[in-house]
C-alpha positions in Angstrom: 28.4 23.9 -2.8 30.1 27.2 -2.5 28.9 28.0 1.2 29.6 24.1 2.5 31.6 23.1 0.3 31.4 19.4 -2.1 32.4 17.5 0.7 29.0 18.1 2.8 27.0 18.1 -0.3 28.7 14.6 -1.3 28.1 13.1 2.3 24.4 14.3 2.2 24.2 12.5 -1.1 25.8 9.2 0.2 23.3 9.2 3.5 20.4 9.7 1.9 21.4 6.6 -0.6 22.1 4.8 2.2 18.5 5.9 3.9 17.0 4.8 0.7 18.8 1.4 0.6 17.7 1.0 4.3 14.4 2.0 3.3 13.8 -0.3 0.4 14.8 -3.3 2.1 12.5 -3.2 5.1 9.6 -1.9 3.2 10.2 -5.3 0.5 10.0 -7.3 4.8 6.7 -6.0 4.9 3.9 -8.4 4.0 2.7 -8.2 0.8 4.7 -5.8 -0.6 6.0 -6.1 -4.1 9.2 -3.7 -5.1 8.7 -2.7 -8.6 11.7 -0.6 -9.1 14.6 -0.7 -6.4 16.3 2.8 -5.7 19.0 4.0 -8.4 20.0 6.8 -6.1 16.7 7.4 -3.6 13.5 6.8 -5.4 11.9 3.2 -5.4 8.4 2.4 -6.1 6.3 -1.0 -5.0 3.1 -2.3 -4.6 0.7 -4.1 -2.3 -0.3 -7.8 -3.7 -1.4 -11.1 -2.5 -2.3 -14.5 -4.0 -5.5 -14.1 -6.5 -5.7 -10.7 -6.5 -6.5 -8.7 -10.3 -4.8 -5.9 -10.8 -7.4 -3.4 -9.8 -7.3 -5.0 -6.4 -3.9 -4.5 -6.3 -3.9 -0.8 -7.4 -7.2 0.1 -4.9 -4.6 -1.9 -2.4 -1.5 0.3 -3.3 -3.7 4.0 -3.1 -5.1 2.6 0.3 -1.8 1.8 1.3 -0.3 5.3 0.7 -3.5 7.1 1.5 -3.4 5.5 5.1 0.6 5.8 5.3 0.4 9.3 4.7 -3.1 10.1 6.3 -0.9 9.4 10.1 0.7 12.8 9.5 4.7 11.6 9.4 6.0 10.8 6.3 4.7 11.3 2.5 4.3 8.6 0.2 3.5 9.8 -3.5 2.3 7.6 -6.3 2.7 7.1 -9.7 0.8 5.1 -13.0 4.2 3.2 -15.1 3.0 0.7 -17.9 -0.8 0.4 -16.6 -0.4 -0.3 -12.8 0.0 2.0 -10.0 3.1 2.2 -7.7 3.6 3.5 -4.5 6.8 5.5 -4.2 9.6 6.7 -1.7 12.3 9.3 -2.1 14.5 10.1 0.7 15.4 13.3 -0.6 15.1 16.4 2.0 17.8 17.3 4.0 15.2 17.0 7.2 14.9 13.3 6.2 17.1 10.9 8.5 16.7 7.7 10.2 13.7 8.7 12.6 11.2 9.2 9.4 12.3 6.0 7.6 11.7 4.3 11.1 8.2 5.8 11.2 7.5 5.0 7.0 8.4 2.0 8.2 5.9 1.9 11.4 2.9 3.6 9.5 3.3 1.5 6.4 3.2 -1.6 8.5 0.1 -0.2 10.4 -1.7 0.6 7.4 -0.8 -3.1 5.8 -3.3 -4.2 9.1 -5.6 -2.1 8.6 -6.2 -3.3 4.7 -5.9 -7.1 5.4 -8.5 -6.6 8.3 -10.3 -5.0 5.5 -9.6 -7.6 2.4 -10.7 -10.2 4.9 -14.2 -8.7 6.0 -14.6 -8.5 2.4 -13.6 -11.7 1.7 -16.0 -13.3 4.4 -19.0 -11.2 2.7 -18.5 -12.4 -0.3 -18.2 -16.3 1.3 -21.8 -15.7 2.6 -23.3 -14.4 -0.4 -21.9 -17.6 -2.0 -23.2 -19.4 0.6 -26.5 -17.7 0.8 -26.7 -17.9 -3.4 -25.9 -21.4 -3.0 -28.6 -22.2 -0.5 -31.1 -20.5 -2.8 -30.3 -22.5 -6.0 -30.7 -25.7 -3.6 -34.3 -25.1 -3.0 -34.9 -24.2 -6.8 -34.7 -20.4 -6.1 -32.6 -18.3 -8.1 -31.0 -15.2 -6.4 -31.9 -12.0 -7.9 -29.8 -8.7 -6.9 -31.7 -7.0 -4.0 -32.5 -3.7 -4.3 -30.5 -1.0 -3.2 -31.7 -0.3 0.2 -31.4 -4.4 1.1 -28.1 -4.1 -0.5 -26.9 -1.2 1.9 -28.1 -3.8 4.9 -26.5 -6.2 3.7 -23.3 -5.0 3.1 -23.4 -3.3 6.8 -21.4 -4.7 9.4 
């Protein structure tokens, strides 16, 4: 404050609200994602959800989610456990943070949101055919039994 002065220290304040609020809004566009607590001055967390999905799913979702994001190397997404579920969280805080890096959270998030439906829905169809398969058996007076582990491992390989 005493080098710039608490003019330059209120403007970097007010953009990196305005970042945030920027931030939040086209991060709550992005399918699936479920804003938790909206910024009060920077910080806001969300998570990743969908239709049917338990919690766990949710929260394996949301550490994908970040892990991915901030696997690509451009921005940092941290996490945090509030009242039993976890949250993915962004602070637009650093005075290196401006409109480029919440274009690329932005990009990566997105990206990684692919990347786990692709994901949710390969598991999704493995689980259909065991149903299917279960079902099949029980027709013909079979009962399914867990395979062992190495059948398992074959079947679960894609």
């Amino acid at each position: 404050v005493k080098l710039y002065g608490a003019g330059a220290f209120r403007a970097a304040v007010a953009e990196k609200r305005e970042l945030a609020l920027d931030a939040v809004r086209r991060v709550a566009a992005l399918p699936g994602i479920v804003i938790d607590a909206p910024p009060d001055l920077s910080l806001f967390a969300f998570h990743l959800s969908w239709p049917g999905a338990t919690r766990a799913e949710e929260d394996a979702a949301t550490r994908a989610l970040m892990d991915r994001t901030t696997r690509r190397g451009r921005v940092m997404l941290t996490g945090c456990t509030a009242h039993g579920r976890f949250l993915g969280r962004v602070c637009v805080l650093s005075f290196r943070t401006h409109q480029p890096e919440i274009d690329a959270l932005i990009e990566d998030m997105a990206a990684a949101i692919q990347e786990i439906d692709r994901t949710m829905i390969e598991q999704s169809d493995r689980a259909r055919l065991r149903a299917i398969a279960v079902r099949a058996m029980r027709e013909r007076g079979l009962e399914p039994t867990m395979p062992p582990a190495s059948a398992q491992l074959i079947w679960d390989w894609r």
